[in-house]
C-alpha positions in Angstrom: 0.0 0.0 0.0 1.2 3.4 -1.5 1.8 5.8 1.9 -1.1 8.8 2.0 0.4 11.9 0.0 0.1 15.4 1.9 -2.5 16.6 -0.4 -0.6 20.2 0.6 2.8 19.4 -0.7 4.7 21.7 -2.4 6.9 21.0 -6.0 9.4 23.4 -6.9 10.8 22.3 -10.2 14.6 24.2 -11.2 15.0 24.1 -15.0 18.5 24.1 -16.8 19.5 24.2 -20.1 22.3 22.0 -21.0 25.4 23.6 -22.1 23.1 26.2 -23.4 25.5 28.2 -25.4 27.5 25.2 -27.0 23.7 23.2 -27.0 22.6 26.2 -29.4 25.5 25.8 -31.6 25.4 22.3 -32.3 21.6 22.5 -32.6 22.0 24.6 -36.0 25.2 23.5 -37.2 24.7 20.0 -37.4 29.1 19.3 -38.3 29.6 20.9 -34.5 27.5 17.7 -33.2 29.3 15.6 -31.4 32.7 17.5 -31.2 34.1 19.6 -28.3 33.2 23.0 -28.3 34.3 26.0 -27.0 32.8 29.1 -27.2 33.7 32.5 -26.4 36.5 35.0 -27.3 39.6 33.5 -29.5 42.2 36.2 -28.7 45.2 35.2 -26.3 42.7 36.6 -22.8 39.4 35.4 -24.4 37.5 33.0 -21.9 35.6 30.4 -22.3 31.1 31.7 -22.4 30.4 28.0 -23.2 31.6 24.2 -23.3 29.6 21.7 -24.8 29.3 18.1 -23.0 32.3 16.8 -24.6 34.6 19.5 -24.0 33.8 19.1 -20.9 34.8 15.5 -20.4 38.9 16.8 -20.9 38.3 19.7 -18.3 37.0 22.5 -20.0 34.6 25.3 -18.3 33.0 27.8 -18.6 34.9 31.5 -17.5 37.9 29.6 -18.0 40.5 31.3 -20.0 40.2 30.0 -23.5 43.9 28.9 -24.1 43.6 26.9 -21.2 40.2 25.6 -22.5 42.2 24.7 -25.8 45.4 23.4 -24.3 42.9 21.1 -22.6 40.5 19.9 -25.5 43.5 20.0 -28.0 43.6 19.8 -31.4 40.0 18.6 -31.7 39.0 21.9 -30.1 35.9 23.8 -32.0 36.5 27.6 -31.2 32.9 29.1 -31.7 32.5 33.0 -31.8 29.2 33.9 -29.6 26.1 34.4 -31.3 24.3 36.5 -28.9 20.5 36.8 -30.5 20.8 33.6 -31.7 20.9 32.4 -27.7 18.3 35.0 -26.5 16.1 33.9 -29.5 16.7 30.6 -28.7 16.1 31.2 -25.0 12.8 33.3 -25.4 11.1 30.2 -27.0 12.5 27.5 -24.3 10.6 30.2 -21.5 7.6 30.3 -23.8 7.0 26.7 -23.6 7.9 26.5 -20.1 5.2 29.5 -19.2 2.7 28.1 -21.5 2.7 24.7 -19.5 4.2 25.6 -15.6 2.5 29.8 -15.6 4.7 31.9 -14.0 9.1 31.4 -14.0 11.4 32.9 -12.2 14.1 32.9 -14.5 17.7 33.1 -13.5 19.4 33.4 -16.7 19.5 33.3 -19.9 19.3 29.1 -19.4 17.3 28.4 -16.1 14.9 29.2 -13.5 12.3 27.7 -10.9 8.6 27.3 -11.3 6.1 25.8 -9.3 2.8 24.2 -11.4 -0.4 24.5 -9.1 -1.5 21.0 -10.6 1.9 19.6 -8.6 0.7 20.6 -5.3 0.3 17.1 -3.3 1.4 15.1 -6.8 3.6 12.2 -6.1 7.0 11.8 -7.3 6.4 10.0 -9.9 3.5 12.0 -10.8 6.3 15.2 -10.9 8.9 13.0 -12.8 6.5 11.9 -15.2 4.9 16.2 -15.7 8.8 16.8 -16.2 9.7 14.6 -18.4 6.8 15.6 -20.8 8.1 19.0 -20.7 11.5 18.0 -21.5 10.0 16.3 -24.3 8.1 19.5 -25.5 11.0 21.4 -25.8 12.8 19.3 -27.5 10.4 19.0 -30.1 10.0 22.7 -30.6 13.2 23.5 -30.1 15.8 20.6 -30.8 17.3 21.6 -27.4 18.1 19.1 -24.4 17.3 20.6 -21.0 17.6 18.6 -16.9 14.8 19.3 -14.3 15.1 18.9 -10.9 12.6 18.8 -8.4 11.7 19.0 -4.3 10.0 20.9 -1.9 12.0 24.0 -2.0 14.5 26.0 -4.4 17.3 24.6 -2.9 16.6 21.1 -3.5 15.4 21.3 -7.1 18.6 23.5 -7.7 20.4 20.2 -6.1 18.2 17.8 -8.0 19.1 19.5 -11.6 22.6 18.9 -10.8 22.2 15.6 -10.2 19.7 15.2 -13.7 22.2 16.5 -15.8 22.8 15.7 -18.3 19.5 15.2 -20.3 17.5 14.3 -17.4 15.2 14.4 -14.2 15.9 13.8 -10.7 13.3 14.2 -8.2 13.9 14.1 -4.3 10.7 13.3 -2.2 10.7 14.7 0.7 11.2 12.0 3.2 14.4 10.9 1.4 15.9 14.3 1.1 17.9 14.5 4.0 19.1 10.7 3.2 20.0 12.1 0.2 21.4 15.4 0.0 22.7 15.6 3.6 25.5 13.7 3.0 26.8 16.4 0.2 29.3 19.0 0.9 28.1 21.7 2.9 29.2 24.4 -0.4 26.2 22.8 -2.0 24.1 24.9 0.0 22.7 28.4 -1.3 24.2 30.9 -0.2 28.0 28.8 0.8 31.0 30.9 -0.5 34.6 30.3 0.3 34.8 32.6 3.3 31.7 31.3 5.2 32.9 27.2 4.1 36.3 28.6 5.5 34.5 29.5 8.7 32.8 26.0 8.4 35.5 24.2 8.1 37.2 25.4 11.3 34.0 24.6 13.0 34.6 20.5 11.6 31.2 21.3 9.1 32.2 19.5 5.8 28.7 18.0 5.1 25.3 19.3 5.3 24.3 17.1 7.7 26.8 18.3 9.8 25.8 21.4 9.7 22.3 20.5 10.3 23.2 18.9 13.6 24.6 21.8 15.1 22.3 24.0 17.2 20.8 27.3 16.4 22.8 29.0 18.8 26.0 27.8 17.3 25.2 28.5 14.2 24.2 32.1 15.3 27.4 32.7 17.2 29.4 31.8 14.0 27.6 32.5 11.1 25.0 35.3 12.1 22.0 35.4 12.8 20.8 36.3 9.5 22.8 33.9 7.0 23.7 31.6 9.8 20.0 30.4 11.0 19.0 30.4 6.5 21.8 28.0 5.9 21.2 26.2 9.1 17.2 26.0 7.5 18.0 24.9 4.3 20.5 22.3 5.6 17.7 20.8 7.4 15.5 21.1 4.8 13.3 24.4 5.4 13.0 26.1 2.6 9.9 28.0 2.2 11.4 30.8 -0.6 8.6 31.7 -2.8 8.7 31.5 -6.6 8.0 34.7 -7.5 9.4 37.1 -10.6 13.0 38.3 -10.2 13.4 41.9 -10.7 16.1 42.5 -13.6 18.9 43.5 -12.7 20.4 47.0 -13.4 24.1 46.2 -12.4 26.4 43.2 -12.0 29.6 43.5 -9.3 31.9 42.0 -7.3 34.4 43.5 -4.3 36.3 42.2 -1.9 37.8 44.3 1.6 41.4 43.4 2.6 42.6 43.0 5.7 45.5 44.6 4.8 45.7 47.7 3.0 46.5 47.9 -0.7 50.0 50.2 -0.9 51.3 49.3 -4.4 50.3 49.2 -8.2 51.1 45.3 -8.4 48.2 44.6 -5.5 45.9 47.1 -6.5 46.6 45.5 -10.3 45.6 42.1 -8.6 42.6 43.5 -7.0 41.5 45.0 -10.1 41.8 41.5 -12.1 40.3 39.4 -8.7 36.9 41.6 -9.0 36.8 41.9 -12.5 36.7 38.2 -13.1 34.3 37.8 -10.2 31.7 40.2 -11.8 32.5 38.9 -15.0 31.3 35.6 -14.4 28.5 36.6 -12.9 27.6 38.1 -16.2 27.7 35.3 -18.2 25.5 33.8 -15.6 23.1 36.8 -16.9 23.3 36.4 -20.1 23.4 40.1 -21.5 26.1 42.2 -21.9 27.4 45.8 -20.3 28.0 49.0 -21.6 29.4 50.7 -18.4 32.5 49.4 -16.5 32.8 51.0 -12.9 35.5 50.9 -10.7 35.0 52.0 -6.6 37.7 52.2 -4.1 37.3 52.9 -0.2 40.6 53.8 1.3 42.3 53.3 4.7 39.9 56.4 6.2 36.7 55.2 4.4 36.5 57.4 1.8 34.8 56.2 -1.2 35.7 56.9 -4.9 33.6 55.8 -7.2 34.4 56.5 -11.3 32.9 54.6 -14.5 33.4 54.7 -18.3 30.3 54.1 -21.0 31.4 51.9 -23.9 29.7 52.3 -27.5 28.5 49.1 -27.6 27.5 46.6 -25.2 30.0 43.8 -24.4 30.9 40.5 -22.0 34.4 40.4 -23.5 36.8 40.1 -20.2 39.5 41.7 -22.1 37.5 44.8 -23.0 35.6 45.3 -20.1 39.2 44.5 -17.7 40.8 47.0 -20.0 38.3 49.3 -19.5 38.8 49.1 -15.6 42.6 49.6 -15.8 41.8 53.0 -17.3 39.8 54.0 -14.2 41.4 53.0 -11.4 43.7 55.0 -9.3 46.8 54.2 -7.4 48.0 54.2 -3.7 50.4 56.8 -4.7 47.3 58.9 -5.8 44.8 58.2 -3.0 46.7 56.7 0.1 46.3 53.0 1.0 43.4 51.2 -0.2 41.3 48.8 1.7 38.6 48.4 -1.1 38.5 47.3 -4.5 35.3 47.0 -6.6 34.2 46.0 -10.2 30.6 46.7 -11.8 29.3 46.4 -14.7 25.8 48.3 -15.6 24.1 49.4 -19.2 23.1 45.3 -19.2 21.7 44.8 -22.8 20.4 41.8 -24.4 22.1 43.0 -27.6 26.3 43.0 -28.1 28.4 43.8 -30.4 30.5 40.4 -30.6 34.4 42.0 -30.6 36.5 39.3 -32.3 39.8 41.0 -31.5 38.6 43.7 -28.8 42.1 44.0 -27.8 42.6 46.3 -31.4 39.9 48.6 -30.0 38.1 49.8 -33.2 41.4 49.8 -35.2 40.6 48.5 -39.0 41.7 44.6 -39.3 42.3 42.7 -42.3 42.8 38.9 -41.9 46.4 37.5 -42.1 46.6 33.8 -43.6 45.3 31.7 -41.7 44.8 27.9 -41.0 41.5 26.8 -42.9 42.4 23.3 -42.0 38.3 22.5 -40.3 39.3 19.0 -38.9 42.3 20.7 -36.9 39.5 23.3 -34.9 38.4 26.4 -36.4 40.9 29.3 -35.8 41.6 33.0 -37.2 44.0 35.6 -37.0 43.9 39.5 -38.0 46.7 42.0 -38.6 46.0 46.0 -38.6 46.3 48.2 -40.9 47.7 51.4 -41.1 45.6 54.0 -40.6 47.9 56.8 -41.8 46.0 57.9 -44.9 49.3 58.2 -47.0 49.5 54.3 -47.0 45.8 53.7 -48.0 45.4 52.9 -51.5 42.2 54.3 -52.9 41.7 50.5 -54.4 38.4 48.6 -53.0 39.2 46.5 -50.2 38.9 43.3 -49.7 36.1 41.6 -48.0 36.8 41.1 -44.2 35.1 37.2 -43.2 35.6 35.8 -39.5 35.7 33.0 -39.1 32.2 30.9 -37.9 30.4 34.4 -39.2 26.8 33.5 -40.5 27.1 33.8 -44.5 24.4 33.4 -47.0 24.6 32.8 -50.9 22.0 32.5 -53.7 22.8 28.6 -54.6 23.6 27.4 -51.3 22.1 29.1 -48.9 22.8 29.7 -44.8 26.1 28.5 -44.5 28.7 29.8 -41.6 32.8 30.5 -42.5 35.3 27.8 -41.6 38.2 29.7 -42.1 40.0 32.6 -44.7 43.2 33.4 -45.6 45.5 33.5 -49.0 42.7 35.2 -50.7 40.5 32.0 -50.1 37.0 32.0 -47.7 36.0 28.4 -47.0 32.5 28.3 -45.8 30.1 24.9 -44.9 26.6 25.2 -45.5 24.1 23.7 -43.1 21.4 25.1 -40.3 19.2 23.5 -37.7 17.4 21.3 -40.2 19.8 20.3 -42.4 22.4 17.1 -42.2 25.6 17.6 -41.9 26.4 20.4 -44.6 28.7 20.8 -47.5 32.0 22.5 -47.5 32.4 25.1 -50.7 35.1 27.4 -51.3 34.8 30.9 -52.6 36.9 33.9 -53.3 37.1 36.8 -50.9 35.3 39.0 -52.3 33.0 36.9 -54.4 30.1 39.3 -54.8 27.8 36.2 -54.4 28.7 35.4 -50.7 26.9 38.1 -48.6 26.7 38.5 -44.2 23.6 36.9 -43.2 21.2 37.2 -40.1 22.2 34.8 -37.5 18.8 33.9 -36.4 18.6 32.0 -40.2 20.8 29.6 -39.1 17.4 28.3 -36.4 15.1 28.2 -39.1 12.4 28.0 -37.0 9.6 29.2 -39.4 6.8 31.0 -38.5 7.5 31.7 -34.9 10.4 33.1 -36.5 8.8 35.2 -38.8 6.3 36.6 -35.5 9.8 37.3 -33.0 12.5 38.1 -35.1 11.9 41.8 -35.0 12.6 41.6 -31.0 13.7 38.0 -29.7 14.0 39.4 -26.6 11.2 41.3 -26.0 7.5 40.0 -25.1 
């Protein structure tokens, strides 16, 4: 006999997109299936936006640096420029069909987010696996894109329960095995567990989270708080009552740290700089939109605060332009006296970037050197400037700039993408979502034929399409 269901209990279901970025590529370029990819920046301080699954398997990550990410994967590495609308098209359509079927989403990012379905409350768990499955199975047939659900009675267990689906799959903890479950994991699974408070932790003997739900309020208080220690003590014994509910946007994206000891030269003010760039930086990948604004704030040994930002033209998550960006504001010990503060943010967050191949160049004209077309060996690129000195430019037309994996589009073929160019050659293979693996052609340069296309073609996606091209990101 099945044991009586509380006809009050409460799913919370945490959706997440598998290797969403990389997912995306291989969806409409069917040659990238099965191969490890990598995408994000390829200049030397480019990092890594995106791994697929099989990247993954020799070590690569996202927010790693990318020729780390390469050295890794090695020669079979796939460098993939990021196609921003094609991801927030692609993204938009996944949180339709989720809304349609669950109602309201708090997203997260651009690839997850929690629901909670009123027809879950007091379902059993195989009632829940069974509702998440068919919605798994809904977006993939809409979309072509694999996605894990987790599931529990609070956020912090269906964050836990994703984890453990991924990838491609469902994991649902019922509620009188969650503790049996979860509570041996590492306490740093817990919401909320950075390296400082799992530092305190540690000194306290707290490795697991049943450790730390063993330990008394009051203990917990003491060390923790009383404000994050009693909500990590909760969730560690399995309270967690935070309501799904709409996230407000957010306006900016930061990271800074306080130091014990005062900052009192360039070289650990230069670190500081770097530590909270990176920090924020990964945090906006984890958004999904870019930045226009860099700010940098200081607080120095007598509490003053300094505060001063730049406005970019365009809006970026390149960690080479938006570092570089932060090196031009920040000021020196020399300047302001010791420094006991150093912050990075990021605001101006757009949907919409401008994808810098080469951002170290900053706006200067680029022509492509010769460069490796070799597809089998990875897809790679390289760029020398030209002089701007108006003397040295001939009044000749100039030849056609392609990048490699840019979106191309000709009249016989159709959407194709750019392999590689060099020695006056552009080698481009031919092939979208609903296509086999495509055909490799080679053109000229500047063959009049071979035109830029819209990224979004490469989804082909028809009529919904057709009815959100005009603003893939908006309602």
């Amino acid at each position: 006999m099945c044991p009586r269901l509380d006809p009050m209990q409460r799913w919370v279901l945490h959706i997440d997109m598998d290797a969403f970025f990389a997912s995306v590529e291989q969806l409409t370029r069917p040659t990238l299936r099965g191969r490890p990819v990598l995408v994000g920046g390829a200049s030397g301080r480019g990092v890594v936006a995106g791994a697929s699954y099989e990247a993954r398997r020799f070590g690569a990550r996202s927010a790693m640096p990318m020729h780390e990410a390469r050295a890794r994967v090695g020669l079979a590495s796939v460098v993939v420029t990021p196609r921003h609308v094609v991801y927030s098209a692609a993204s938009k359509r996944v949180f339709q069909i989720i809304e349609q079927r669950a109602g309201m989403v708090e997203r997260l990012s651009i690839d997850e987010g929690y629901m909670e379905p009123e027809e879950l409350v007091g379902a059993s768990p195989g009632e829940v696996r069974a509702w998440a499955e068919a919605l798994r199975a809904e977006i993939r047939a809409q979309t072509g894109l694999p996605a894990s659900v987790g599931a529990g009675s609070g956020k912090q267990f269906a964050k836990i329960g994703s984890g453990k689906a991924k990838p491609d799959g469902v994991f649902v903890i019922p509620v009188e095995k969650q503790q049996e479950l979860v509570g041996p994991m590492p306490v740093s699974m817990l919401w909320g567990v950075g390296p400082v408070t799992q530092a305190k932790l540690t000194t306290m003997g707290v490795a697991t989270i049943d450790d730390l739900a063993a330990l008394s309020a009051k203990e917990v208080e003491i060390s923790l708080g009383p404000t994050i220690g009693l909500s990590l003590w909760n969730l560690a014994r399995g309270v967690d009552d935070r309501p799904v509910e709409p996230r407000a946007e957010a306006k900016q994206i930061s990271q800074e740290h306080t130091y014990e000891r005062d900052l009192t030269s360039r070289a650990q003010v230069d670190a500081a700089i770097r530590r909270a760039t990176k920090g924020a930086h990964r945090r906006l990948l984890r958004d999904g939109r870019g930045a226009r604004t860099v700010s940098v704030k200081l607080r120095m040994d007598d509490f003053r605060i300094e505060s001063r930002s730049h406005t970019l033209s365009y809006a970026t998550d390149d960690l080479a332009t938006l570092e570089a960006t932060a090196f031009r504001l920040v000021r020196y010990p020399e300047e302001t006296g010791p420094i006991r503060l150093v912050g990075v943010g990021f605001s101006g967050l757009e949907e919409n970037r401008q994808d810098i191949l080469f951002p170290e160049l900053d706006q200067q004209i680029v022509t492509p050197a010769p460069a490796d077309t070799d597809y089998e060996s990875g897809v790679r690129s390289s760029t020398t400037a030209i002089p701007t000195d108006s003397s040295q430019v001939s009044d000749e037309p100039r030849t056609r700039i392609w990048r490699a994996t840019q979106d191309v589009r000709h009249p016989e073929f159709g959407h194709g993408w750019v392999q590689g160019a060099g020695h006056g050659v552009v080698s481009v293979r031919f092939e979208t979502r609903t296509t086999t693996r495509g055909l490799t052609r080679n053109f000229a340069m500047d063959d009049p034929l071979l035109q830029p296309a819209d990224p979004l073609d490469s989804l082909d996606w028809g009529d919904w399409l057709a009815d959100n091209r005009r603003d893939p990101d908006g309602d």
